[in-house]
N, C-alpha and C positions, 0 to 999 in steps of 0.2 A: 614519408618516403613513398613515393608512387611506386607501384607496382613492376616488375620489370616486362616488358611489352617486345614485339618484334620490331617495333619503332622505338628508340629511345632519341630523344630530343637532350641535347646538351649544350649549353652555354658555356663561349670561352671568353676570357679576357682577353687582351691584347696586351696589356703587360701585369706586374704584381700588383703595382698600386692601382691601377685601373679596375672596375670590375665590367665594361663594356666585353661586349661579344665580338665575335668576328665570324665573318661568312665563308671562309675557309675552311673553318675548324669545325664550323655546322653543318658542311657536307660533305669534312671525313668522318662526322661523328653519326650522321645517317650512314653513310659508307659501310661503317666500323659496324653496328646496326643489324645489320642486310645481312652481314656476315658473317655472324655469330649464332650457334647452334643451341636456344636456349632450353632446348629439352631435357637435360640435367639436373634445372633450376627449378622451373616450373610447368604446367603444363599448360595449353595454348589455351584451353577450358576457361581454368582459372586466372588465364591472363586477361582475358577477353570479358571476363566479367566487371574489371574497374576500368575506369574511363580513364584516357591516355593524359598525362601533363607535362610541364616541363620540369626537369631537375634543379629543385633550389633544396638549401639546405635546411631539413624539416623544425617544427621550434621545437620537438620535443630532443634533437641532437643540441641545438642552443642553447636552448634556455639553460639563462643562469651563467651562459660563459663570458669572461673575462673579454672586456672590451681588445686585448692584443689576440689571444684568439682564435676571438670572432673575427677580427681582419683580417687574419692569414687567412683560416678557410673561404670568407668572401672570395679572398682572391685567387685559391687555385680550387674551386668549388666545378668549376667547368674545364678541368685539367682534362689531356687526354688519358692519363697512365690511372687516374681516378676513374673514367668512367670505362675503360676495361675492366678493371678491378671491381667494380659494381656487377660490372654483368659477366665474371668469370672469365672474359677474355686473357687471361694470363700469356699466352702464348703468342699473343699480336703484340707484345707490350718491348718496344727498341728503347735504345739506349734514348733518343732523341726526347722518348715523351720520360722517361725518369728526370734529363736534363733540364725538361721543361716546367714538371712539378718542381725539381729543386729550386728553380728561380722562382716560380709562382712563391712557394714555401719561403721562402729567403725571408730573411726580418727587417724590418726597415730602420735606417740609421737615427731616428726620432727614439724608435723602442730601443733599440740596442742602447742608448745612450740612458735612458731610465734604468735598464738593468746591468749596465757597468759603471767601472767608475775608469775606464779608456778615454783617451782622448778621442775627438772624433777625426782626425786625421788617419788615427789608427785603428778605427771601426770601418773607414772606407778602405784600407786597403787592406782588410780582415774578410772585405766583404767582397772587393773583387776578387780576393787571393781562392778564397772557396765557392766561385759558383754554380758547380757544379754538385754540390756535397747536402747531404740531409742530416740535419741533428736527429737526436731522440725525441725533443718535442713533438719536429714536425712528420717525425717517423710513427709516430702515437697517433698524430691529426690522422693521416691517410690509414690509422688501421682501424680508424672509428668513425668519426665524424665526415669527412672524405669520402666512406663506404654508404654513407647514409645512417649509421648508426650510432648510438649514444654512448658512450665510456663507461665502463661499468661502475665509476664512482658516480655518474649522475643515471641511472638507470631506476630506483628508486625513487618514489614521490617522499620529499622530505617534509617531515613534519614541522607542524605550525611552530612551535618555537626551537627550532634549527637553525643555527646560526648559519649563513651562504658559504660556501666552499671556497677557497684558498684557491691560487693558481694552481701550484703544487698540488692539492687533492681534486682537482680536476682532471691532470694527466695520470691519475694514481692507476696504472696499467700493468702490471707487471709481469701478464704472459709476451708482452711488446716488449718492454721492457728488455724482459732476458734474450728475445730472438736477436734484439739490437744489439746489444753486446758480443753476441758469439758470432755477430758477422764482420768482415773483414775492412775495420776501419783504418780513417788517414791518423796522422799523426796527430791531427786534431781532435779527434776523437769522432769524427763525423764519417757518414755513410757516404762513398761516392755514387755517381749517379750510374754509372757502366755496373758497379759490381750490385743495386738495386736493382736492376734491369736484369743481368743477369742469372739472380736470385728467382726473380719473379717466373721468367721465360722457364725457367730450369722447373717438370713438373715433379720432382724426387726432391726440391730443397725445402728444406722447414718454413721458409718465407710463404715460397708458394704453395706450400700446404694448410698454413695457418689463412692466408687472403681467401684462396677455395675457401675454405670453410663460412669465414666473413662473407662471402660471396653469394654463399647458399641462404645463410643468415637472413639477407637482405633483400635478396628476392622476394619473401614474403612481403606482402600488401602490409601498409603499417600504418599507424597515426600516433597520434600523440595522446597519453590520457586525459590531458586540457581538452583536446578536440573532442574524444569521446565523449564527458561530460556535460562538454558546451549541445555537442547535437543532441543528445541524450534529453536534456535538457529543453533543448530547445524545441524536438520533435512531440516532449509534451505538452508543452505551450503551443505550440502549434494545433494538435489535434485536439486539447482543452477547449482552446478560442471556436475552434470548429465546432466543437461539441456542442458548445457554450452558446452559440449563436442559436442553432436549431432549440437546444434546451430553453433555452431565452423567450423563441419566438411562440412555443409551445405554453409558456407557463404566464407568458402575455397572455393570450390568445382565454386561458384557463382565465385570468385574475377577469381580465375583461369580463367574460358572463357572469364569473361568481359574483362582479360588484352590481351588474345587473339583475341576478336572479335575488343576492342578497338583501343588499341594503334599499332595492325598491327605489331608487333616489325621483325617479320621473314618477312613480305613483303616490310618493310622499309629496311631492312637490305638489300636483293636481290638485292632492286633498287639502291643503296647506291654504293654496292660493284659494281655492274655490270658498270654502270657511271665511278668508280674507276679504273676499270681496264682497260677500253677505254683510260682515258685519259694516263693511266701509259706508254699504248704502242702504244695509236694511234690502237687501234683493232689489231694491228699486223699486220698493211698496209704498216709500215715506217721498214727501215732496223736503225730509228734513228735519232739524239740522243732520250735513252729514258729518265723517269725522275730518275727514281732511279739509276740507272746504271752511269748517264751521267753527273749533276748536280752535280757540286763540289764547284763552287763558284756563283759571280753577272754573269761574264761574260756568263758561260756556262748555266746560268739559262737562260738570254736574248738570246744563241745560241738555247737552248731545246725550248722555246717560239716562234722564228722562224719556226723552221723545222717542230716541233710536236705538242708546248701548241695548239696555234691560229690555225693550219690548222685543230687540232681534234675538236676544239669548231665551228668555223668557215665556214670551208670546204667543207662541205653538203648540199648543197640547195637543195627544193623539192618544186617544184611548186603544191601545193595543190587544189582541185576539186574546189576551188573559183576564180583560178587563181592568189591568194597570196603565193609571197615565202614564206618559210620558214627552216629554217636552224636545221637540223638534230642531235641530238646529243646521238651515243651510242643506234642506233635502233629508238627509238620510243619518246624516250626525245626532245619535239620543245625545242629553244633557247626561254627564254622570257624577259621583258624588252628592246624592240625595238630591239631584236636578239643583243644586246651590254654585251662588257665583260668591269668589272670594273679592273682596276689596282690601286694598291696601293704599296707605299713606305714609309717603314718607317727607318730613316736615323739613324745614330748613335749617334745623338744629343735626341731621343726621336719624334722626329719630324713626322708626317703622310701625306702624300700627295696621294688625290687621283682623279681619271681620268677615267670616261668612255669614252673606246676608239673612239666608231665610233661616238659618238657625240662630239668631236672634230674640229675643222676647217682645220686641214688637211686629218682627212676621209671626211668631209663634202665635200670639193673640190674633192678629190678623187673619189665620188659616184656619184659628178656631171659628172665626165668625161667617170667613167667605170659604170655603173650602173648595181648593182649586185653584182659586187665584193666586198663583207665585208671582205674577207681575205685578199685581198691587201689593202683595206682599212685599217684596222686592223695595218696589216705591216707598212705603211706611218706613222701612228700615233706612233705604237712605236718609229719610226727610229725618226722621227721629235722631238719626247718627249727625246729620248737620247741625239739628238743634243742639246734641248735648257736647259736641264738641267740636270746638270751636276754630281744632288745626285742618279741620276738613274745606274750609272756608277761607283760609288764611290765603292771601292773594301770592305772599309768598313760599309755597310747598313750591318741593321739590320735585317731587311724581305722584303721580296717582293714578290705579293701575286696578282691571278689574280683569279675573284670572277665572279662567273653567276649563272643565274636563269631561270632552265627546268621546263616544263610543260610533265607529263607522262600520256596522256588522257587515253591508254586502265587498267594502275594500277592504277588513278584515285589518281595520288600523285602528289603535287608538292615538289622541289630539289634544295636547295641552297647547289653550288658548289663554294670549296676555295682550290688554288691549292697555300700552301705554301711552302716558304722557308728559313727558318731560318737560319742566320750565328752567329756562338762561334767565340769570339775573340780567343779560340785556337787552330779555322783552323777547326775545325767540322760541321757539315751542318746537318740541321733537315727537309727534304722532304716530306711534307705531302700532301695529298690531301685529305679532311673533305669535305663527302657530309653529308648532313641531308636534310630525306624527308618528309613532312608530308601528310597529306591528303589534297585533293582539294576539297571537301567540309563537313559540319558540318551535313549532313543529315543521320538517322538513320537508319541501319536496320531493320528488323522484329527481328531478334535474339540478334542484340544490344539492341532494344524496350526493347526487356522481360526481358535480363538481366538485364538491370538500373533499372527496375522496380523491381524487384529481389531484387536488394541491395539496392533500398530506403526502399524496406516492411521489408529486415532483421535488419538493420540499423535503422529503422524507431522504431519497434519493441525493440529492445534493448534498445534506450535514451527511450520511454517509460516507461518501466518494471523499468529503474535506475531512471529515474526522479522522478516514485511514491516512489522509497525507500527513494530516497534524499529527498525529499517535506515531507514523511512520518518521518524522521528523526529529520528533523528541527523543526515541527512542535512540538516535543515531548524535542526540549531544547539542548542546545550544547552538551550536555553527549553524547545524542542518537547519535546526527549528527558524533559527534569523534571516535564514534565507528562506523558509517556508513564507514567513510573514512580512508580508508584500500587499502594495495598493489594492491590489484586484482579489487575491485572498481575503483582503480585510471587506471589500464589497460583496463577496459571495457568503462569508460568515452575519454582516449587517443585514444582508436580505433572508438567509434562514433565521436571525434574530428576531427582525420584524417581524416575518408571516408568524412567527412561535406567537409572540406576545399579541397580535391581530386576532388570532385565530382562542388566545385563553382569552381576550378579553370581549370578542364576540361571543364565549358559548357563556360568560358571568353574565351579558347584557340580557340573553335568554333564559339566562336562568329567573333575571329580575322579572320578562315579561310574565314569564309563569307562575308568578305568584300570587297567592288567594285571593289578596287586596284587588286585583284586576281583574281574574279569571272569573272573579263572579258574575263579569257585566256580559261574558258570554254563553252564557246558561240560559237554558229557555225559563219564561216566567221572573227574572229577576225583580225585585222593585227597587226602583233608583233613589227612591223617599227614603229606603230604611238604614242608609248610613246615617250614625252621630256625625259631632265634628271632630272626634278624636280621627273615626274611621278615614274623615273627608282629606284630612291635615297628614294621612300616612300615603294615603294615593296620590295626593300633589305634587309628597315625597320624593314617591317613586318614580313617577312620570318626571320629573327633573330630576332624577338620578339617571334614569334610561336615554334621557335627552343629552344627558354629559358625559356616558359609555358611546353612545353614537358618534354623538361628536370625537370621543378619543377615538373611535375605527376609522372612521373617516381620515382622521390625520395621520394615523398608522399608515393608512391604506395610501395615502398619498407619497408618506416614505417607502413602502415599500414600493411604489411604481418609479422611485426615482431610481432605487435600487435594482428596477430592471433594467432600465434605461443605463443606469452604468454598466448592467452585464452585458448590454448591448454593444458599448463601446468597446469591452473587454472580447465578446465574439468578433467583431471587426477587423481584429490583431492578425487573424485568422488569414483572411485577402487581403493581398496589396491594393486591390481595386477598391475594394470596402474602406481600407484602413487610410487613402487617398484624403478624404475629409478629417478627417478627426487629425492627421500631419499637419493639411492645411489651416487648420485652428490653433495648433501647436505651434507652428514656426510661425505664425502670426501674432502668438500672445505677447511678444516684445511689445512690437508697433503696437496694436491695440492698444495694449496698458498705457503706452505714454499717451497714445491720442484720444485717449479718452480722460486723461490730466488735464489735455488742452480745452477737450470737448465742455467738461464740467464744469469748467472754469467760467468758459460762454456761455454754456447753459444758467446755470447761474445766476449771473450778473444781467443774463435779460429776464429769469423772472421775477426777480428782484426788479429789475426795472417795471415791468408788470404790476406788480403787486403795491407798487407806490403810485403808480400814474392809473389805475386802473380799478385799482381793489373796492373803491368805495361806490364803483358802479354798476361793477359786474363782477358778478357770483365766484364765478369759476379761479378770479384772481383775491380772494376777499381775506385770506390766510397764506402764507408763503409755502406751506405743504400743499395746500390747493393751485395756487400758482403755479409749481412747479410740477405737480400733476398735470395743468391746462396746458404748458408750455411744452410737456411732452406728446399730450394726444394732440398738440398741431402739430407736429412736427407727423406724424402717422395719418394727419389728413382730415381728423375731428376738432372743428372752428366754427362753431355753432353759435357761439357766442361772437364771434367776428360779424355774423352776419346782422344777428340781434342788433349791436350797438352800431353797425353799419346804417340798419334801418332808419336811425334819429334822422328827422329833418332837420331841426332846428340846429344843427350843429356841435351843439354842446351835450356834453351828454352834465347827468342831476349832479354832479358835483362841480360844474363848469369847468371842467377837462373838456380840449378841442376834440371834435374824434378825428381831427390831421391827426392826433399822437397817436391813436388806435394805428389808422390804416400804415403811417410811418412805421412804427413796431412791428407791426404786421409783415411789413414788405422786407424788411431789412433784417429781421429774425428769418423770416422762411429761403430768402438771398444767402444768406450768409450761413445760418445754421445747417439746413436744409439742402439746400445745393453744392455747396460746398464741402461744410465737414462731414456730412453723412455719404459724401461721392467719393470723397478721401480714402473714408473707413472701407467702403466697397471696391475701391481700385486695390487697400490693401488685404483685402481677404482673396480678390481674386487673383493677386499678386504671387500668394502663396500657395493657393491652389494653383496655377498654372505652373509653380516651380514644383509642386508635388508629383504634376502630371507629370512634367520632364520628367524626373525620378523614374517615375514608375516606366517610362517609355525604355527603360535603360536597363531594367531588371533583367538578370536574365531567365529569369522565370518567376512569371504573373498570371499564374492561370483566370478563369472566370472561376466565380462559386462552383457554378454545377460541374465543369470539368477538376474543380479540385476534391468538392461532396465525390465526384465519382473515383478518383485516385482514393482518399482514404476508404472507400470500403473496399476497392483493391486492394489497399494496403491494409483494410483488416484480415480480409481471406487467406493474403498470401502469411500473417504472422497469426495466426487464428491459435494456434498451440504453442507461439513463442511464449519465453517468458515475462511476464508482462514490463515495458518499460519503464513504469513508476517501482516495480521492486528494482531494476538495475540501478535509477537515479539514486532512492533509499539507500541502497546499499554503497554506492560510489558516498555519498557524503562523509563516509566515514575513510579516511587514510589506510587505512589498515588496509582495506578492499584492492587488491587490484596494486596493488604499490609497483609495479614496472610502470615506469613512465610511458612504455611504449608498449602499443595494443595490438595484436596480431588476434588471427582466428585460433590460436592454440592459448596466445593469454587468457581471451576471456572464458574460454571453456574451464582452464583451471582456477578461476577467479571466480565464476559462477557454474557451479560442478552441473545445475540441470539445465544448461546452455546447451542447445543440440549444433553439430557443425554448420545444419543451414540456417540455422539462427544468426549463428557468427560470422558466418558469409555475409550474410543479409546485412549486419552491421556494419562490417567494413567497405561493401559495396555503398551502401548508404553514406558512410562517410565522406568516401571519395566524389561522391556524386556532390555532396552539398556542398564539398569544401570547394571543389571547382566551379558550381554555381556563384559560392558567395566570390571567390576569384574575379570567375569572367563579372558580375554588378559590379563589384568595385575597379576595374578594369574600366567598364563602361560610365561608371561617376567619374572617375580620370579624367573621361576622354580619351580615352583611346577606341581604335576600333579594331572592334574583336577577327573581322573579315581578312584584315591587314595582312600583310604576309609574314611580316614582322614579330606582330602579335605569337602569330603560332610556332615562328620558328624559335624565336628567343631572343635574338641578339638585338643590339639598339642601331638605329638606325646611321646616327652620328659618328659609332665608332665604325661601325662597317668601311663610311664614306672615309674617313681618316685611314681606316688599311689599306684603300682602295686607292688612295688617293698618290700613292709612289708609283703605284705600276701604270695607274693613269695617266701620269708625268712621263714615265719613260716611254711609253707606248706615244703618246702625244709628237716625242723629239724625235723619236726615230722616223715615226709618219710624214712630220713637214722635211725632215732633212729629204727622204729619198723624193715627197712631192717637188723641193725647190731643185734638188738636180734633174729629175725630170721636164720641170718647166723649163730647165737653164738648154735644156738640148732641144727645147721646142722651139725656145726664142734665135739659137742660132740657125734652124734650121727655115724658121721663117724669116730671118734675116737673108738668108740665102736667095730664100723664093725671092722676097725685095728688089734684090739687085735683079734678078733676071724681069719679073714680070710688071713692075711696073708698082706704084700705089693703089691700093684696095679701096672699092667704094667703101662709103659708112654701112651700109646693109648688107655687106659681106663679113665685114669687120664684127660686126654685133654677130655673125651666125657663125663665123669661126670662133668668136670667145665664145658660145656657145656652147661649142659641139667642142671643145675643149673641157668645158668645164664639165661634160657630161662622161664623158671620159675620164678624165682625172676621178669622180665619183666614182665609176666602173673599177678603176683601177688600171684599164687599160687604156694608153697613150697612143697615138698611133701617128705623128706628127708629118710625118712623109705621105702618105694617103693625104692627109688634109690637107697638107701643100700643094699637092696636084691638081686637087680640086675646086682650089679656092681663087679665084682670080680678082684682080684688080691688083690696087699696092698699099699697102699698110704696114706699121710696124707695130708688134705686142711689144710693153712692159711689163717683165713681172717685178 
């Protein structure tokens, strides 16, 4: 119920069944308006704080009523004797507008016939016989619902398992009730319209003392508890997503350094790579063999292991300022675990055998004799381990794999190194070398400090803020809770999960780096000789335990950035301008989903073509997961291989495939896939963004970020001591709270006792404001335009022209009757002139029908004058 204003806007029908306005009744209802002294009701202050709309009938007086009703008020909802009665006017209130509520009110012979068992012969002349007269029913409608207000049988919010109201306990009124009966009805038992009117006008009678009151009633600003709820609601979705966005962009901005200052990934990498490419080439010291070049089978692995693996691991001794050797690897890398390389074999049965070299018993002899020498050390062990067994040799092993572990004192890393080699029973070989380096100790820095400290207080912060919603939830009953738990709930609970579990199982991975077995290699003085192999076989341990906590951060850390990236799209919700993209991916998921049915389908079926005509030449197509890899990076512009097999002269390419089939496939996949279905996909995304943009061109309110950032910190200042909005939602989830359906600024003060009155001002003005925003957007989705005159007056265009349209008509006949007797006395008087002066040129003739017709438009005739003046001879027809 809108506010009662110095302007009240009213919609009439034009008859009961119609609900069409008329432009008559909307400017005696401005009239009516103008002329009313509302200072009784409310004051000009408080009227002037809700924004002006027009009178329809609110849902929280609806809701819930019976389909007959609701059709009667539809149809006398724009009466005039109602909207006096709204704003106190009792005393302007004629017989003519009670006559004309009673007709509006009158019930139609479809329902009458439902609730009789009358013929309908005798319902129609039941119906002409009383049209002037009001039942009790409808004498109930105009003292509640007609008023703007709800019946006091539906004024309560009914609980969840309540069974819906009866017609009968809908009208259940019985202060109406009894006034209706002690007033002086027809023999039918109905009110007539003269002695309603009379009732009303009269300020001493009980009628019109009871409406005053209704009257006062109503004038208060109101809404519906559904609406409060809904804004309630929505305002903190609203300023969450805002919240969300800035909080979002802050704990990016956080993650980003922490993954840089942390996990070191580009100085891991450095180290990694730089180790990698020592051993690939031996520094570039050796003219050979190297590993990638040279390694083709067991044998040439055991030849590349002589000349290059062992001398590059091996080969470097550096007697260090303690006077302990030490073995150099790749610059600045010591060799650690008693400077020993492990070997491993694993045979074609599944089987693993493994050996660190120099603690063996033939390097041990060996160092007995040459002391220093690890490389020839080294050497004896392999040659001896070939001799005595014989799976080291066997042409078909599965891998063979030479493993160690560096210490990088100046980048403060340590570096588990694995130089394998993988054999395909179909003659292929897989040459890898896998370093992984992590840090050498768990100690923090000043700007690690602040960042962890960063992402516990964000982190910290967030399960806070959700755990008061959740606890506040629960506490109010599994309703509240199921509507607590929600998509974006569940994304902001996943990402304080993650960083929880990130953050325990980064400080376990440091607890691993700081352990003895490792710390010792950072001590001055250590010697890297004096581990056993028990000692050697627990640091290997370690270092592939720390290798596969890393790796678990790393994927943590990847989930949790998706997780920001959803809170991202959850701050979005925030702007319509922001939230513009993520619609347009939305209203586009139909089409996409089927066109990438189609897509798949083609896709497909030409790597597959690929992969048959193609695979046994060139790489990229040689497996059908690799095909359909190759087929997607040409489609992105990488055909590298196009150009390779391009290159043949000879025509054919080694398995005498033409290469016409290349370039054919080539042309007719990137035609057809490429230009077509991928222009498709992008006509339809931009499809839906350009329908989003409409949209949004239509809102009636789309701020920019920064002008909306600046409204919510206005709007924290101005509720800085309000009660906070998440205790009102809390507390509304529960029925009990608030149970008048209808929310005025006195309900919620006594629904919420530490609600101050500019609180509740604040909310009802709030309400009116959004309920008429969301109004005018949907309005403007319509199509309608809001500029209209229409729009603001109320009534519809169509019916207007239809009331219009009689007086149009009679105004029309009257007009040509007195034009054709006027022309009838112009024809005889120029028939007159005729006889005397003779025939009228043609170019007199055209300037007297002229100057007639200009006249006739005037209104004024003057046919004597023109006669006088017009010379020649002519005769008009009219």
């Amino acid at each position: 119920m809108p506010a009662i204003r110095t302007n009240v806007n009213v919609r009439r029908p034009t008859s009961p069944a119609s609900g069409g306005g008329s432009a008559v009744h909307a400017v005696r209802s401005r009239r009516l308006a103008k002329s009313i002294n509302f200072g009784n009701i409310m004051s000009a202050e408080e009227a002037a704080s809700f924004e002006e709309e027009l009178f329809e009938l609110p849902d929280f007086v609806t809701d819930g009523f019976d389909p007959h009703l609701l059709g009667r008020l539809k149809a006398a909802e724009g009466s005039m004797l109602a909207a006096k009665a709204r704003v106190g006017a009792l005393k302007t209130i004629t017989a003519a507008d009670a006559e004309e509520l009673c007709n509006m009110l009158g019930l139609s012979v479809a329902m009458r016939i439902e609730k009789s068992k009358a013929k309908k012969s005798d319902l129609l002349h039941d119906l002409e016989a009383r049209p002037d007269s009001l039942d009790l029913e409808g004498f109930v409608l105009l003292s509640g619902p007609l008023m703007g207000l709800p019946l006091p049988a539906l004024r309560l919010v009914p609980d969840e398992d309540q069974s819906p109201l009866s017609l009968e306990e809908m009208l259940e009124y019985p202060e109406a009730e009894a006034i209706f009966k002690r007033l002086a009805l027809d023999e039918h038992g109905r009110l007539p319209s003269k002695v309603l009117a009379t009732e009303l006008a009269t300020p001493s009678s009980e009628v019109s003392t009871f409406f005053a009151e209704r009257a006062m009633e109503c004038s208060q600003p109101m809404k519906s508890r559904a609406k409060l709820v809904g804004l309630v609601t929505w305002r903190i979705e609203r300023d969450d997503a805002l919240g969300t966005l800035f909080f979002t962009f802050l704990l990016l901005l956080v993650l980003y350094f922490l993954v840089q200052e942390n996990l070191m990934i580009h100085s891991r990498q450095k180290a990694e790579s730089g180790v990698a490419q020592y051993l690939s080439s031996f520094g570039g010291s050796l003219n050979g063999p190297f590993l990638q070049e040279h390694v083709a089978d067991v044998a040439s692995f055991w030849n590349w292991a002589h000349h290059s693996g062992l001398p590059a691991i091996l080969g470097m001794p550096v007697i260090d300022r303690f006077g302990q050797r030490r073995l150099h690897v790749a610059g600045f890398n010591v060799l650690l675990g008693g400077s020993d390389v492990m070997l491993s074999h694993t045979a074609q049965d599944g089987a693993v055998s493994t050996k660190w070299l120099l603690h063996t018993d033939t390097a041990q002899d060996y160092l007995a004799n040459y002391t220093g020498d690890y490389l020839g050390a080294a050497r004896a062990a392999v040659q001896m381990l070939r001799r005595t067994d014989s799976d080291l040799n066997d042409p078909y092993s599965e891998e063979i794999a030479l493993s160690f572990n560096l210490h990088n004192a100046p980048a403060s890393m340590f570096l588990n190194i694995q130089v394998r080699s993988r054999f395909f029973r179909t003659g292929d070989i897989d040459v890898r070398i896998q370093p992984s380096a992590c840090m050498d100790s768990a100690e923090l820095s000043a700007t690690q400090a602040v960042l962890d400290i960063l992402l516990v207080v964000l982190i910290s912060w967030l399960a806070l803020a959700e755990a008061k919603d959740a606890f506040a939830a629960l506490m109010h009953g599994c309703r509240a809770f199921t509507s607590y738990i929600g998509f974006w709930n569940t994304v902001d609970w996943a990402c304080i999960g993650l960083a929880i579990v990130t953050a325990c199982i980064w400080v376990l991975t440091g607890l691993r780096i700081d352990s003895e077995n490792l710390q010792f290699a950072r001590q001055e003085g250590f010697d890297p000789m004096a581990s056993d192999e028990e000692q050697l076989s627990v640091m290997q341990e370690e270092l592939l335990n720390i290798q596969n906590w890393l790796l678990s951060v790393r994927v943590l850390t990847c989930l949790l950035t998706l997780t920001v990236i959803m809170k991202f799209f959850k701050g979005f919700r925030a702007n319509p301008r922001l939230q513009i993209v993520a619609d347009a991916l939305m209203n586009s998921a139909n089409n996409i989903a089927h066109f990438f049915m189609i897509f798949w389908t083609l896709f497909s079926c030409f790597a597959v073509i690929a992969h048959v005509l193609f695979g046994n030449d060139i790489v990229e197509f040689a497996s059908l997961g690799n095909s359909l890899e190759a087929s997607m990076s040409t489609l992105m512009g990488e055909f590298e291989w196009y150009v390779r097999a391009s290159s043949v002269k000879s025509g054919l390419m080694s398995s005498g495939m033409p290469i016409l089939a290349v370039h054919l496939w080539f042309v007719v996949y990137i035609c057809f896939a490429l230009l077509v279905l991928f222009n498709m996909l992008l006509a339809m995304v931009l499809d839906s963004y350009a329908a989003a943009a409409q949209v949004l061109t239509k809102r009636a309110d789309a701020p920019t970020i920064i002008l909306q950032t600046w409204r919510y910190f206005q709007r924290w200042k101005e509720t800085l001591r309000f009660v906070p909005l998440r205790h009102l939602a809390n507390q509304l989830y529960d029925l009990d709270c608030h149970r008048q359906k209808v929310v005025t600024t006195s309900s919620l003060q006594e629904a919420f006792p530490s609600m101050k009155q500019k609180q509740a001002e604040w909310v009802m003005r709030t309400l009116f404001q959004e309920d008429k925003r969301a109004k005018a957007t949907q309005k403007a989705l319509e199509g309608q335009d809001q500029r209209h005159f229409f729009t603001q007056e109320g009534p519809d265009p169509s019916s207007i022209a239809s009331a219009c349209l009689p007086a149009f008509k009679a105004a029309a006949e009257s007009s040509s009757a007195e034009l054709l007797t006027r022309l009838s006395v112009l024809e005889a008087k120029i028939d007159a002139f005729y006889g005397h002066a003779g025939l009228m040129k043609e170019k007199s003739y055209e300037s007297a029908l002229g100057t007639v017709a200009k006249e006739v438009e005037s209104g004024v005739t003057r046919p004597e004058v023109m006669c006088c003046t017009v010379p020649g001879e002519a005769r008009l027809s009219v």
